[in-house]
N, C-alpha and C positions, 0 to 999 in steps of 0.2 A: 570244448568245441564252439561252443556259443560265442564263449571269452576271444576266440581265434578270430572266429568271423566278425564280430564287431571291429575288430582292430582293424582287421582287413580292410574293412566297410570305411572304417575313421581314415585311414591309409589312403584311400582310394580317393577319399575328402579333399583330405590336405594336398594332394599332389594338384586335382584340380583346383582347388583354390591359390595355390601357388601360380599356375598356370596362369590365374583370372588375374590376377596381381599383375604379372607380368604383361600382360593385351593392355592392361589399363595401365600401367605406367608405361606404354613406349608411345611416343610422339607419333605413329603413324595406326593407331588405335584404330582408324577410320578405315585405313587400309587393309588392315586385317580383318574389319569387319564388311568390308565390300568382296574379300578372297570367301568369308563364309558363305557369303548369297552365292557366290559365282558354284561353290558347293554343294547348294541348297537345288543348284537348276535353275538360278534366274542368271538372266544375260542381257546386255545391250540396254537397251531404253527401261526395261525393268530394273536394273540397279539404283538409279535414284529412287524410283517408288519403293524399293526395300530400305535404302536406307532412310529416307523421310519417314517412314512407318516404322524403324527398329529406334530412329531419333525420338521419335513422340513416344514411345511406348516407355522409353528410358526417363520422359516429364511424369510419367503416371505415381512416382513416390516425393515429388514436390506438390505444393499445394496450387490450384487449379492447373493441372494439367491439360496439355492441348487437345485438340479438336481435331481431325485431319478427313479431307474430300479429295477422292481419287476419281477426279472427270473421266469417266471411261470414254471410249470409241468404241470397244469393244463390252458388252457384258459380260460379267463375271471376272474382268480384271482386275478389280478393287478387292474381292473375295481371293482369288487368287493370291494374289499378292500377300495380304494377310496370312491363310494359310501356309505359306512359304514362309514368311521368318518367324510363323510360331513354334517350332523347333527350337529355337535359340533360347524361348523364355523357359520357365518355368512350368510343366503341364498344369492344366485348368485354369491359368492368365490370362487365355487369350480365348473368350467367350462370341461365339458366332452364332448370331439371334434368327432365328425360324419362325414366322407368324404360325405355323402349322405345329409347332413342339415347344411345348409349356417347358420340356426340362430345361434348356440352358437360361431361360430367361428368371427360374426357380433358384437356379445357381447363382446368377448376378448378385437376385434380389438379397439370398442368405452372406453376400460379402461382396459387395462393389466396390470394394478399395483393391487398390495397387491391381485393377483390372483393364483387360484392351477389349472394349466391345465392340465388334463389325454387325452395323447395322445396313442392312443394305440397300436400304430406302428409306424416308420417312415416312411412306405408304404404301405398305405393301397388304397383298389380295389374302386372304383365308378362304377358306370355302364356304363361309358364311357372312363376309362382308369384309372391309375394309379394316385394317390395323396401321394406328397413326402412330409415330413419334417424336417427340421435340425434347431438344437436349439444349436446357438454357442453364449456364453457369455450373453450378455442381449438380443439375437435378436432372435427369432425365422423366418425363411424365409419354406413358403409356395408354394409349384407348384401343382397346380389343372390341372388339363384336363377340355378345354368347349370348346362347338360346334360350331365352327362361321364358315357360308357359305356352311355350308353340310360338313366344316373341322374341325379335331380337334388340338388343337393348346393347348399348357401349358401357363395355367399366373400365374405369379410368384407376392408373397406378401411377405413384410419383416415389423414386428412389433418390436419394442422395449419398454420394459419394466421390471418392477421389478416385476417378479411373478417364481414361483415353477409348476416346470415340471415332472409330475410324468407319468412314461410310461412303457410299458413291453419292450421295445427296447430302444437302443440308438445311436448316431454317430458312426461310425466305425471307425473313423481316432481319434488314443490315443491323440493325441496332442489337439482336439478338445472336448476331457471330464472333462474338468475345471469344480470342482467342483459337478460332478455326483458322486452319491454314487449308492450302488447296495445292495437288499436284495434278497434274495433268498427262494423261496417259499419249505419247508420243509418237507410236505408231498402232498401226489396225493387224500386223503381223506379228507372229510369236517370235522371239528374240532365238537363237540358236546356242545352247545351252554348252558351255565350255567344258572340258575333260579335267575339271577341278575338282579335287577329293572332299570328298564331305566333310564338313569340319565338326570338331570333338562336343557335342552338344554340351556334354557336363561342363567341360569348363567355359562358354558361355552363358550355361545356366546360372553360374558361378557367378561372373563380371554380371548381370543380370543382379544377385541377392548383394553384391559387395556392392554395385548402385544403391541399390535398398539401405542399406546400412551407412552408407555417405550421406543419405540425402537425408537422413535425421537431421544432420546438422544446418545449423541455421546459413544462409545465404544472405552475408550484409554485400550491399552496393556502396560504390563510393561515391562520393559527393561532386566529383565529375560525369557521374551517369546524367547529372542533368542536361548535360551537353547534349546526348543521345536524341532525348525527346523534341530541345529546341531545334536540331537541327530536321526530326521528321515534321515539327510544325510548320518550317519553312518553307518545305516541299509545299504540301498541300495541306487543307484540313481531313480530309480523309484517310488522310498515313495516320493520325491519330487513333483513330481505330483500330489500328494493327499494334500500339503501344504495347496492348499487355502480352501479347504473339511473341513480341520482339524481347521483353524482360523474360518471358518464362523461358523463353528459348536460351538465354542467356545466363539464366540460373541450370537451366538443366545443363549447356555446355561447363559450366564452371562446374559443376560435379562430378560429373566425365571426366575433365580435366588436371580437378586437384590428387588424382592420385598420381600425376606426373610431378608434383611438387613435394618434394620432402616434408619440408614446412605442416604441409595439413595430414600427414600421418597422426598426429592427434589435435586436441582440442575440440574445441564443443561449435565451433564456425569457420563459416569460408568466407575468404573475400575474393568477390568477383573481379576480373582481372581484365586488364584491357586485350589481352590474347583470349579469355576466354568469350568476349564479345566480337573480336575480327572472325573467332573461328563457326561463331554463331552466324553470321551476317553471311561469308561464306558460304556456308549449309546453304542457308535461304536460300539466297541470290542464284544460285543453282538449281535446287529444290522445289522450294516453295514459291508459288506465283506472288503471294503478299512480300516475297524479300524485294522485289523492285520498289516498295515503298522505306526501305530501310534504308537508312545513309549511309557511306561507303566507311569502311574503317579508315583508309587514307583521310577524309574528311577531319573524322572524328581524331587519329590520331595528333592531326593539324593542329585540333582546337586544344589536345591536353595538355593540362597544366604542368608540364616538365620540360625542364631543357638537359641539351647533349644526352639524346635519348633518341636507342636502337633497341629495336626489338623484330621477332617475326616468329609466324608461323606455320603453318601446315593444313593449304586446301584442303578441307575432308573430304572435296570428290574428288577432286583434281590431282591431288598429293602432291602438288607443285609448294615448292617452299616461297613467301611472301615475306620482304624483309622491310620494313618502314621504319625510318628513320628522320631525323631531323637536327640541324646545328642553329642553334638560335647563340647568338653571340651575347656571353653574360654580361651583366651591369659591370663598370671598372669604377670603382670608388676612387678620387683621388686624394691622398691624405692633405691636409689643410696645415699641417706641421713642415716646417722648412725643411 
């Protein structure tokens, strides 16, 4: 009997993991992941806040993983939101911090890797004073308020690990927003939730662990990504700052990606691809407020080093196919022999 039900168990596995295969090798990945939220009860101006929040939480098994600020109009829409695509993860991934309940901030501390923490302030009220937070590079540091001797006194806690920080606020000192992106909540009205069927949690929890297991492998760039940075320092000095935004973004789209490619079925690395950087830039420029600092793929396409070269891809919000191309007329040698 036991012997039965584990096979079952194993059975029920592999179908879903077949399934996750399948979402992630088909080119419109994004679209079947925008059909889940629509699943989930989100609608209209909430779908990009699901997908910039399902996008970042998919950086959290790369190394320094993103940052994400959901400007509300509304309270409690950044909490929301969150809530809503934590279905899709994995349960206990997705950690929502309470200055009033020691437990889930107990849970962080015992494994802050491959975590989504919703902090929903960097100051929020207890009933005995004020709870700070700041979340610089990989650390997050902690000051609570508690009661010792009939006093109150702040203790301070610093954690470090690889997890994704999603909040309706953030640091206030620019030097210290390495790698936060920012969306913006679009209307002050609840979006009207479509008659779309819930989607199969398993096998996105699935696509979820098979990320996990891609993203061990290393993420080289090529030696045309330098193009990328020249061209945001041309913008401004300030697009600078958005640099590491724009590579993690870039690394995480490239592992998304590479199971649409045969090629990286195995091997121990990926190489970043100029499709998985249009489709990053994309996302942004949509998404995230920092992508108006990003250069255009057309730009960057412009500048790469190849000729008689066509390529394209696929909006991830839009699902609009993007074909960029270019004919640069080759060198003609002429022979020097009669």
């Amino acid at each position: 009997m036991k012997k039965t039900a584990k096979g079952k168990s194993n059975g029920k596995q592999d179908v879903a993991r077949l399934a996750a295969l399948k979402i992630l090798s088909s080119p419109d990945i994004f679209a079947q992941l925008q059909g889940a939220l629509h699943g989930l009860g989100l609608a209209g101006w909430e779908i990009p806040l699901g997908l910039g929040v399902c996008f970042a939480a998919a950086s959290r098994f790369n190394p320094y993983p993103q940052r994400v600020q959901i400007q509300e109009e509304t309270p409690g829409t950044a909490e929301y939101i969150t809530r809503s695509i934590a279905p899709l993860l994995p349960p206990g991934d997705v950690i929502i911090i309470d200055p009033t309940d020691e437990k889930p901030w107990e849970q962080f501390v015992q494994s802050p890797n491959d975590k989504v923490l919703y902090i929903p302030s960097t100051v929020m009220e207890s009933e005995i004073g004020l709870s700070q937070f700041d979340v610089h590079g990989d650390r997050i540091i902690r000051e609570i308020p508690e009661r010792k001797n009939g006093r109150v006194v702040t203790h301070k806690q610093e954690v470090k690990g690889r997890f994704v920080c999603i909040s309706a606020d953030r640091p206030d000192w620019e030097l210290r927003r390495s790698r936060w992106l920012t969306m913006v909540q679009k209307d002050r009205q609840a979006a009207t939730p479509s008659a779309t069927a819930p989607p199969n949690l398993e096998e996105w929890q699935e696509v979820d662990r098979l990320l996990k297991e891609r993203a061990q492998r290393r993420v080289l760039f090529p030696e045309w990504g330098q193009i990328v940075v020249e061209q945001m320092r041309e913008q401004n000095d300030k697009a600078l700052r958005h640099v590491p935004s724009m590579l993690q973004m870039w690394r995480t789209m490239c592992v998304i990606r590479s199971f649409q490619r045969a090629a990286t079925a195995t091997g121990k690395s990926l190489v970043a691809s100029f499709e998985d950087l249009a489709e990053a830039i994309l996302l942004a420029k949509k998404v995230f407020r920092e992508g108006c600092w990003f250069p255009s793929p057309k730009k960057i396409f412009n500048e790469w080093p190849a000729r008689y070269v066509r390529t394209g891809v696929i909006s991830p919000v839009t699902g609009k196919s993007i074909v960029y191309e270019k004919r640069e007329e080759p060198t003609h040698w002429q022979s020097v022999l009669p």
